[in-house]
N, C-alpha and C positions, 0 to 999 in steps of 0.2 A: 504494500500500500504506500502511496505516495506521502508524503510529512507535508502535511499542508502547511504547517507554518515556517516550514524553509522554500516554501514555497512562495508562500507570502513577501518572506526578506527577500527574497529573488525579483518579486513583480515590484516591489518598492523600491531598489536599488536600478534598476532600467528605468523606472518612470522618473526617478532624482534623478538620474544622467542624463533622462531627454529632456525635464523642463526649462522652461526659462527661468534665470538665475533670477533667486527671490521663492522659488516655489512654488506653492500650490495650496487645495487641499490634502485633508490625511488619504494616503495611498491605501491606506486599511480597506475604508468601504469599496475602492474600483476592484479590489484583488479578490476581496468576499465575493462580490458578486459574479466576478469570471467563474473563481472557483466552483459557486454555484451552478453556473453552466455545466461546466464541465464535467460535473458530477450527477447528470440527469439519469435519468433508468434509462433511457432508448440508447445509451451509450454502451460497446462493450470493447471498441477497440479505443475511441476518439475519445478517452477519458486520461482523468490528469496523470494517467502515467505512460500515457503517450505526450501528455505536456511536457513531462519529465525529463522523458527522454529526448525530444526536441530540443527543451532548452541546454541541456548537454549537451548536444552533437555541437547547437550554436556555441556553444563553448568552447570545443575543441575547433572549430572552425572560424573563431570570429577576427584573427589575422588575415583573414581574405577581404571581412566588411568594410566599406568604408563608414556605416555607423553601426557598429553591434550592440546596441542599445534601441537602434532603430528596429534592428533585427527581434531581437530578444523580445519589443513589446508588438512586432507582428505576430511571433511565435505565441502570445497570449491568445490574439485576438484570431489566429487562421483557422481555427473550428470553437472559434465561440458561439456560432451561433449553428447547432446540427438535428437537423431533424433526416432520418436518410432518406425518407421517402421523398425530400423537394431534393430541388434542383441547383436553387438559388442560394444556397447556404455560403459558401464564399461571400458572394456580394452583400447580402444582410449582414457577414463576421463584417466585412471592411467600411459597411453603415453604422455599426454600432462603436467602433475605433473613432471614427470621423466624429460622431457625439460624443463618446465620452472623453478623449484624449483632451480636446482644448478646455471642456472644462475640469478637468484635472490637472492644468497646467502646462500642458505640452502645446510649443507654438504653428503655426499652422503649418508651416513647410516640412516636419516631423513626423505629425498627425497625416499629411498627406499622403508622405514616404511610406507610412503604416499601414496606408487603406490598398495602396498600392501594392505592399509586397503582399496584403491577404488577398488582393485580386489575382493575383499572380501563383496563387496556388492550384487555381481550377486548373491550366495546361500543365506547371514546370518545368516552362520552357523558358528559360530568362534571357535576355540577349547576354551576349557575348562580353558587352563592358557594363554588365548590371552586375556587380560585385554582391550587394546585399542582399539582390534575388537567387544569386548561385549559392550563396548562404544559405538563405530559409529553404530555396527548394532541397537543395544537399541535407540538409538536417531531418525536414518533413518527410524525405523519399529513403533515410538512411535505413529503415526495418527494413527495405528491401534485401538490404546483402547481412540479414543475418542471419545466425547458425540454425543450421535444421530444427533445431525443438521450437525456437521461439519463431522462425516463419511461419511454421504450422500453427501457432498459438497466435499469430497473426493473424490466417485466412481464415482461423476459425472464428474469431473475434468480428470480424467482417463481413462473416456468412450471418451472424448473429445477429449482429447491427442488421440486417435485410430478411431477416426471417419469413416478414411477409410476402417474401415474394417467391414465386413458384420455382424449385430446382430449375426447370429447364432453361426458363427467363434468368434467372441469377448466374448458369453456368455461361449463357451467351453474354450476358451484360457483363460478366468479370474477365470474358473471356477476351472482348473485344478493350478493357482497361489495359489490358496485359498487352496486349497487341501496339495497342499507341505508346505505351511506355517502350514497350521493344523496338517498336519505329525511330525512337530519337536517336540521336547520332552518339547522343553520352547522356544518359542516365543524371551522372555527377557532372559537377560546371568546374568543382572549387579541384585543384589541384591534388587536397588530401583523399577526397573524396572520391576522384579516377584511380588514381593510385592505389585507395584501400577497399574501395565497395563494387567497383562497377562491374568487378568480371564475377562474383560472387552474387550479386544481385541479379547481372542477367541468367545464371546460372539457376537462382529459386524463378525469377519469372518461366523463364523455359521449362521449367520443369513440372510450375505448374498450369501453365497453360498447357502440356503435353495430359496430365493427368485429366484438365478438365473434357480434355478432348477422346477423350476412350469413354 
């Protein structure tokens, strides 16, 4: 289980580093209530210890950002807002940043930066000299290159989150996710990232899009 209150010190330590000098209000309330989020029943993968581990990877990765603070409080807000059966979950995470960031102190060009990288999770495709989006996506996409138990502990989580929907629709709809991922040219943007996940990552995606396919 995730420690929600180093969790807490984590979401307050990126909202001090984004705001404008002087402050704000108490980070307390904006972090309770993410956490809230993120702690819904309809959740089984997209829960705060996929936050956890997000904001880790951004950690081991945040020599690539040019703001990792920026980073760090998209990584709150990139499934803040998840219902799986819409669509629009992205862009409602990156409406709800845009509200609450400038009143919590954060200036608007930050707040921007923010809404921008949680749009930019629907593809993970970042351009080439978007530093911060090779960040979040690298972080966001990093379960993909992990060890056999815990990818399975992945898809199964996933399958959960979609319960409602009929095997056969779910195998083609996961089937066709796997496929667009396998389309990109790289997986990873950030240098640690190609280096330590990508050929391990295509390796679970292929494998199991080979299973969905039997």
């Amino acid at each position: 289980m995730a420690d929600l209150d180093a969790l807490r010190l984590r979401f307050a330590r990126a909202l001090e580093a984004a705001r404008t000098p002087g402050g704000g209000p108490d980070p307390a309330p904006y972090a309770d209530a993410l956490l809230t989020r993120w702690q819904e029943p309809q959740r089984h993968y997209h829960t705060v210890t996929h936050l956890t581990a997000v904001l880790d990877h951004v950690d081991v990765l945040e020599t690539y950002a040019a703001d990792p603070d920026a980073v760090r409080l998209a990584a709150w807000f990139h499934d803040a807002v998840y219902l799986p059966e819409r669509s629009e979950n992205e862009e409602r995470s990156a409406r709800l940043a845009e509200r609450a960031l400038p009143e919590a102190g954060v200036p608007d060009a930050t707040t921007a930066e923010v809404a921008r990288l949680v749009r930019l999770t629907v593809t993970h495709d970042p351009a080439d000299d978007d530093r911060d989006g090779q960040v979040l996506c690298d972080a966001d996409l990093a379960i993909l290159a992990a060890p056999p138990s815990a990818y399975a502990a992945y898809t199964a989580a996933v399958r959960e989150e979609y319960h409602f929907v009929p095997n056969d629709a779910f195998r083609a709809g996961r089937a066709a996710v796997l496929r667009q991922l396998l389309d990109l040219p790289r997986l990873f943007r950030t240098p640690h990232g190609e280096r330590k996940w990508e050929a391990t990552a295509r390796y679970n995606l292929t494998a199991e899009l080979e299973m969905l396919s039997t």
